[in-house]
TIZA-630232 format. One record per residue (C-alpha): residue number from 1; residue in three letters; z, x, y. Coordinates in steps of 0.02 Angstrom, whole numbers. Example, Ala and Ser with C-alpha at 12.3 -4.5 7.8 and 13.67 -1.06 7.14 Angstrom:
<nodes>
1,ala,390,615,-225
2,ser,357,684,-53
</nodes>
This chain:
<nodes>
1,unk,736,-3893,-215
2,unk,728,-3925,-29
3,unk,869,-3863,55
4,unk,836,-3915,231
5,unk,999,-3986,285
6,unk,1014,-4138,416
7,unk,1073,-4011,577
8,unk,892,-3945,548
9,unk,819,-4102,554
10,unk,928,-4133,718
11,unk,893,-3966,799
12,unk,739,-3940,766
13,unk,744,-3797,633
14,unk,837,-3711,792
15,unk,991,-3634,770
16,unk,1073,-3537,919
17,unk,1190,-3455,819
18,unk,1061,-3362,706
19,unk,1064,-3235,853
20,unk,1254,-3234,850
21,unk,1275,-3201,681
22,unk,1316,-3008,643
23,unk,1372,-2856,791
24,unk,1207,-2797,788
25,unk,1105,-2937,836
26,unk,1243,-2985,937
27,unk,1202,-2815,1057
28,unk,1029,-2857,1027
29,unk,999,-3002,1118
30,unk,1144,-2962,1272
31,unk,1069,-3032,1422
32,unk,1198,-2920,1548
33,unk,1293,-2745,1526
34,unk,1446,-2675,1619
35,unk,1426,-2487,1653
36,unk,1502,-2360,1770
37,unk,1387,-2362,1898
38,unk,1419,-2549,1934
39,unk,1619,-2501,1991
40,unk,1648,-2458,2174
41,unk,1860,-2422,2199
42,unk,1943,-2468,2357
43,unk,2078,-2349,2382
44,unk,2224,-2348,2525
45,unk,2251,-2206,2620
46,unk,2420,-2184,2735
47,unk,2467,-2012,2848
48,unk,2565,-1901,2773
49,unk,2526,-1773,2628
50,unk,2589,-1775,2434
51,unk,2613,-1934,2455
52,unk,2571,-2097,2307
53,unk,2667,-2236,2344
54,unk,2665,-2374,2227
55,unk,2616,-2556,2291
56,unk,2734,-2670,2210
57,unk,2624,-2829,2245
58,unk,2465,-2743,2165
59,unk,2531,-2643,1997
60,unk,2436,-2493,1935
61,unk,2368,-2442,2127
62,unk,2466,-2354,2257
63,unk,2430,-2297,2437
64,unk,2384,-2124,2453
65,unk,2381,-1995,2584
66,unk,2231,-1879,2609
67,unk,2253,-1750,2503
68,unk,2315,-1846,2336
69,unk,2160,-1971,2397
70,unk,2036,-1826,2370
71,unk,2099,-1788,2193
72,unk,2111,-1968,2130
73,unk,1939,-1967,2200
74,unk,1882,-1807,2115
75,unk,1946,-1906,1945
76,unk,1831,-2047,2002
77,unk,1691,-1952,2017
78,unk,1699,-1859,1844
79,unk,1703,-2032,1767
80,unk,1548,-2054,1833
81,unk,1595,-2195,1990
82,unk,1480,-2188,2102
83,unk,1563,-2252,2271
84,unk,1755,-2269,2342
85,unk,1792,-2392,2446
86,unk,1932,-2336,2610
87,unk,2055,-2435,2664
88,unk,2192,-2336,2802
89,unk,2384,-2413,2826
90,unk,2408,-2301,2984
91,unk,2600,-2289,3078
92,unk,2643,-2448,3155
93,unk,2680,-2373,3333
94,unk,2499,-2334,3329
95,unk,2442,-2523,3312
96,unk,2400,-2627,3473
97,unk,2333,-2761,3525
98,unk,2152,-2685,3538
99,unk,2157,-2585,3371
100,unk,2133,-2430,3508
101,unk,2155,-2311,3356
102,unk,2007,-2352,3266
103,unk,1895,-2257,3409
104,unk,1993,-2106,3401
105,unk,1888,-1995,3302
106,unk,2000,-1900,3195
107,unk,2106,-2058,3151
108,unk,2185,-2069,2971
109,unk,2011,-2154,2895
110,unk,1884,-2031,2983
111,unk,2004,-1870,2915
112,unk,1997,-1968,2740
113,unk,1806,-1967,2741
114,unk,1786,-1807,2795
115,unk,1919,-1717,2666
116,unk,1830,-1825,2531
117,unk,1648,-1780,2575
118,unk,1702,-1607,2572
119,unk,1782,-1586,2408
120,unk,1686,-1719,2335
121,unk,1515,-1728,2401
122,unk,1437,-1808,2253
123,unk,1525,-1988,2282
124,unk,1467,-2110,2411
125,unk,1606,-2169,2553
126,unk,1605,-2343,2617
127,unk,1698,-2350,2765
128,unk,1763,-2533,2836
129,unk,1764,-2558,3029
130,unk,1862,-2729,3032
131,unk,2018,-2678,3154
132,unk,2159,-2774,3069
133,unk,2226,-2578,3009
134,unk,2222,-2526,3179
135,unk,2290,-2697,3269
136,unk,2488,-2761,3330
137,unk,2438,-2954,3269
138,unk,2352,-2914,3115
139,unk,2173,-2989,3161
140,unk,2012,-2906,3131
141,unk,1956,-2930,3325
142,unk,2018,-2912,3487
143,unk,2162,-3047,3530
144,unk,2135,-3120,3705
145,unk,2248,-3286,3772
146,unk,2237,-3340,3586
147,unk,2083,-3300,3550
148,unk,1975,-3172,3438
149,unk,1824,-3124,3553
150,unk,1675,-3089,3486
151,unk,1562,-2996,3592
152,unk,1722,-2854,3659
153,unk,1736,-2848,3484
154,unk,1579,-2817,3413
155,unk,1567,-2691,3554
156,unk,1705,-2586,3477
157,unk,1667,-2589,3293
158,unk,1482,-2505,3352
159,unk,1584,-2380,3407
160,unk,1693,-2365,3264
161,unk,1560,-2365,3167
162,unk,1452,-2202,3237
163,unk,1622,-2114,3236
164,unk,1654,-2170,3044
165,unk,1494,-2095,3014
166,unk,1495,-1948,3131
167,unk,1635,-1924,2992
168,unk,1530,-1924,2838
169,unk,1543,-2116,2776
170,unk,1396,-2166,2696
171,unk,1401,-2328,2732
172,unk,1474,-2448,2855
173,unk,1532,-2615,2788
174,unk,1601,-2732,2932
175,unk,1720,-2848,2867
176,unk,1783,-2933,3034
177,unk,1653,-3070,3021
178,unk,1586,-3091,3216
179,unk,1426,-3146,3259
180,unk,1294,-2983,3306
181,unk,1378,-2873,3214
182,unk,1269,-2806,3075
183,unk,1115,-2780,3211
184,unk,1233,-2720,3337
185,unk,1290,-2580,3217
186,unk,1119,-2551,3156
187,unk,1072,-2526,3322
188,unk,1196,-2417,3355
189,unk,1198,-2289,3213
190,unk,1020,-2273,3253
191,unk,1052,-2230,3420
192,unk,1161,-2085,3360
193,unk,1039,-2023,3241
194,unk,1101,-2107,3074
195,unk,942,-2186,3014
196,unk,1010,-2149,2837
197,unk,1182,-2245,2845
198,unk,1162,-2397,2764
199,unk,1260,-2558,2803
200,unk,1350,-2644,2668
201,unk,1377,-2819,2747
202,unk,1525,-2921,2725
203,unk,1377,-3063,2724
204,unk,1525,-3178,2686
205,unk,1692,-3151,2672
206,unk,1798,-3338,2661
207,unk,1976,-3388,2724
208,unk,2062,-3353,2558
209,unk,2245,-3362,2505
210,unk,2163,-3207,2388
211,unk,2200,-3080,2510
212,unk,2380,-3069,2523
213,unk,2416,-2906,2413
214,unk,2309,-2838,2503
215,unk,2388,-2870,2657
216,unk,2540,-2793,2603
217,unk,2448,-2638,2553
218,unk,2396,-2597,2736
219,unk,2554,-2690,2803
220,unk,2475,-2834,2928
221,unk,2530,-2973,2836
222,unk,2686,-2972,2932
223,unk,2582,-2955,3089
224,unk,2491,-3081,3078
225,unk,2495,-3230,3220
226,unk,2419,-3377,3168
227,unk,2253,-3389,3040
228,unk,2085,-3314,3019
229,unk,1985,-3468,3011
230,unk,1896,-3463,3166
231,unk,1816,-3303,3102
232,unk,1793,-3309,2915
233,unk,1703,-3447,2825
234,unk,1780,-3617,2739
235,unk,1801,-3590,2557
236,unk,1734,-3773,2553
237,unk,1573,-3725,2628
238,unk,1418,-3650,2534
239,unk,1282,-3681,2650
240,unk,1362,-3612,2770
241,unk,1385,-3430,2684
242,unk,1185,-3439,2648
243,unk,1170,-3473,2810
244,unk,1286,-3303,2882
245,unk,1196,-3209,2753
246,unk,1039,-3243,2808
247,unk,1083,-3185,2982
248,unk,1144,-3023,2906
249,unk,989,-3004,2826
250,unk,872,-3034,2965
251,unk,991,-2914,3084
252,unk,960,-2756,2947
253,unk,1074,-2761,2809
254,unk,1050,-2667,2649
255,unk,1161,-2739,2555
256,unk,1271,-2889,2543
257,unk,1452,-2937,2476
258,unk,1536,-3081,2444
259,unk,1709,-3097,2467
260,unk,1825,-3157,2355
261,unk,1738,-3140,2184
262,unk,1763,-3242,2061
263,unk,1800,-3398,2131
264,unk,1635,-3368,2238
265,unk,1500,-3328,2086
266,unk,1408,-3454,2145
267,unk,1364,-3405,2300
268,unk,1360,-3210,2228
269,unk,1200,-3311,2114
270,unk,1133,-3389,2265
271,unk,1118,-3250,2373
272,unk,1030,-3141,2252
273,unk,927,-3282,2233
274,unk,875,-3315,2405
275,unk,897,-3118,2471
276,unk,840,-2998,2326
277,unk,938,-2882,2405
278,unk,1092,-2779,2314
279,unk,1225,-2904,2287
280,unk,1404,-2850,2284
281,unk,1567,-2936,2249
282,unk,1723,-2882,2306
283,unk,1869,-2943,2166
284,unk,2002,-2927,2272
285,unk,2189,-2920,2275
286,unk,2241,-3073,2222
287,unk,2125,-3071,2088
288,unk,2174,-2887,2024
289,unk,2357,-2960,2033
290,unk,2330,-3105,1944
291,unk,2271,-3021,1792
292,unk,2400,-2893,1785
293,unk,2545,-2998,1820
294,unk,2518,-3094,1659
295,unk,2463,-2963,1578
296,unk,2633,-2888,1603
297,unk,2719,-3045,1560
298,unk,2630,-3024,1405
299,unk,2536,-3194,1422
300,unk,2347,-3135,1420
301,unk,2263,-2974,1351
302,unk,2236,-2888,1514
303,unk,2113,-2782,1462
304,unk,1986,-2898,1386
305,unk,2011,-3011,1522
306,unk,1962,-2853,1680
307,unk,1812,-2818,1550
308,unk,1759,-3018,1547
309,unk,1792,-3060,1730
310,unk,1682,-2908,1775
311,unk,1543,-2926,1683
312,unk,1528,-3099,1746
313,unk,1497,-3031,1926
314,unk,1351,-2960,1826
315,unk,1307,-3120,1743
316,unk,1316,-3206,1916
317,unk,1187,-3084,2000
318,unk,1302,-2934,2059
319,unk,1220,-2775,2068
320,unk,1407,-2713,2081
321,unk,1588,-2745,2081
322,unk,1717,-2681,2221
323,unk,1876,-2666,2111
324,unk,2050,-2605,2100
325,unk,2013,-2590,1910
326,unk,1872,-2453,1934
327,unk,1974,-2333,1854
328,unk,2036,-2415,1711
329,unk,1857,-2501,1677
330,unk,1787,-2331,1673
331,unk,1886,-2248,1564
332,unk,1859,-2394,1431
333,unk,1651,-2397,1442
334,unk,1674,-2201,1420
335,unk,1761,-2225,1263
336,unk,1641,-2375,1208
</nodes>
């Protein structure tokens, strides 16, 4: 008796879910995995010492001075995460309109990096050199009549930047979005003998409403005068991204991010696709918040949900994901 049924006849005799149909061919045929070494944690550092102070707007991740920093980070590294990610929410008197505190060379980031790559010297340090931490108005650059300027700017992070890594960061990733920058720091850690320092480019980081826990973390979003749009990209515009990465790329990037994540994983696809270089995402604030707020209201399964969301950055070409959850992903893969 022929039991070929009509779906055969439509398909072809080919049935997608034959690979679908049991656990084990299930893990078979997976096209992408999540693992530890994908996660890279951003952590908040503030002055002070024995000090974890919760951030109400991002639950589950508090700012930390230096010394609980380096044992949170010690945690990190036994779980096998490979890279932390610093972020410093230094005393307000010490902000100005310049972000002067960001070349002093034992400021609250470079004494972070160098505690950490002390006691820890197994985990890599990415170090930021965007000056919104260090600035009165909240803006990544240098404020003049109105303006962010560029060049005065880009000027300042170089310098920032050897200091960062005069302090042990391993690499730099500049986040303030002027033109130069990547090739002017390149140039300039070279200069000062750090051939090795790589340069994790914010290749394009978008005017996003995604940011604002974050803001509160490091305290600017109160300080800030007016927008960032003249400085970070449209989130209309895709082109446009290709075309800042490809600048970073030609002016000695080894790596890229794209910032937000997951409302950006297409142009996370499209820059591995035109680059070939390691693609990051960073799943930022608002997107770490989003998930746990209805988590806590009980209105999604928060865990499944961290696991899906970051295994799509893998789907969509990541080679990693910058997240708040790096802690709590790890733990689960180490018990999977």
């Amino acid at each position: 008796m022929d039991k070929t049924h009509l779906v055969d006849e439509i398909t072809g005799h080919r049935r997608m879910r034959r690979n679908r149909k049991a656990d084990w061919t299930r893990r078979m045929v997976q096209e992408n995995r999540l693992t530890v070494d994908d996660l890279i944690w951003p952590i908040f550092i503030v002055p002070g010492t024995g000090i974890v102070d919760p951030i109400a707007a991002m639950p589950g991740v508090s700012r930390m001075s230096v010394d609980k920093a380096v044992e949170a980070v010690k945690q990190a590294a036994d779980l096998g995460i490979p890279a932390i990610a610093t972020f410093p929410d230094i005393e307000m008197n010490l902000r100005d309109e310049t972000g002067s505190q960001s070349l002093v060379a034992d400021n609250l980031i470079n004494k972070a990096t160098a505690a950490i790559k002390k006691a820890v010297p197994n985990i890599g340090i990415i170090t930021d050199v965007a000056l919104d931490p260090f600035t009165s108005h909240g803006h990544d650059g240098i404020l003049r009549e109105g303006v962010i300027v560029n060049d005065e700017t880009v000027d300042q992070v170089v310098r920032a930047a050897v200091m960062q890594a005069d302090a042990g960061a391993d690499i730099i990733a500049p986040s303030e979005m002027m033109d130069g920058r990547i090739g002017a720091i390149r140039r300039g850690l070279d200069a000062s003998g750090h051939q090795d320092v790589g340069i994790m480019s914010y290749a394009t980081k978008f005017s996003s409403g995604f940011y604002g826990p974050y803001r509160d973390a490091i305290n600017t979003s109160g300080l800030l005068k007016g927008d960032k749009n003249s400085y970070y990209i449209s989130p209309a515009n895709g082109t446009e991204a290709l075309r800042d990465a490809a600048l970073d790329v030609e002016e000695g990037a080894d790596m890229l991010m794209v910032k937000p994540g997951l409302a950006y994983l297409d142009i996370c696809w499209r820059i591995k696709e035109a680059f070939g270089l390691p693609t990051y995402a960073y799943q930022v604030s608002g997107e770490y918040t989003q998930i746990k707020a209805a988590a806590m209201n009980g209105w999604i399964d928060g865990e499944r949900i961290m696991m899906e969301t970051l295994l799509c950055f893998k789907r969509a070409g990541c080679d990693g994901i910058l997240t708040y959850f790096a802690i709590e992903a790890a733990k689960k893969l180490a018990k999977s």
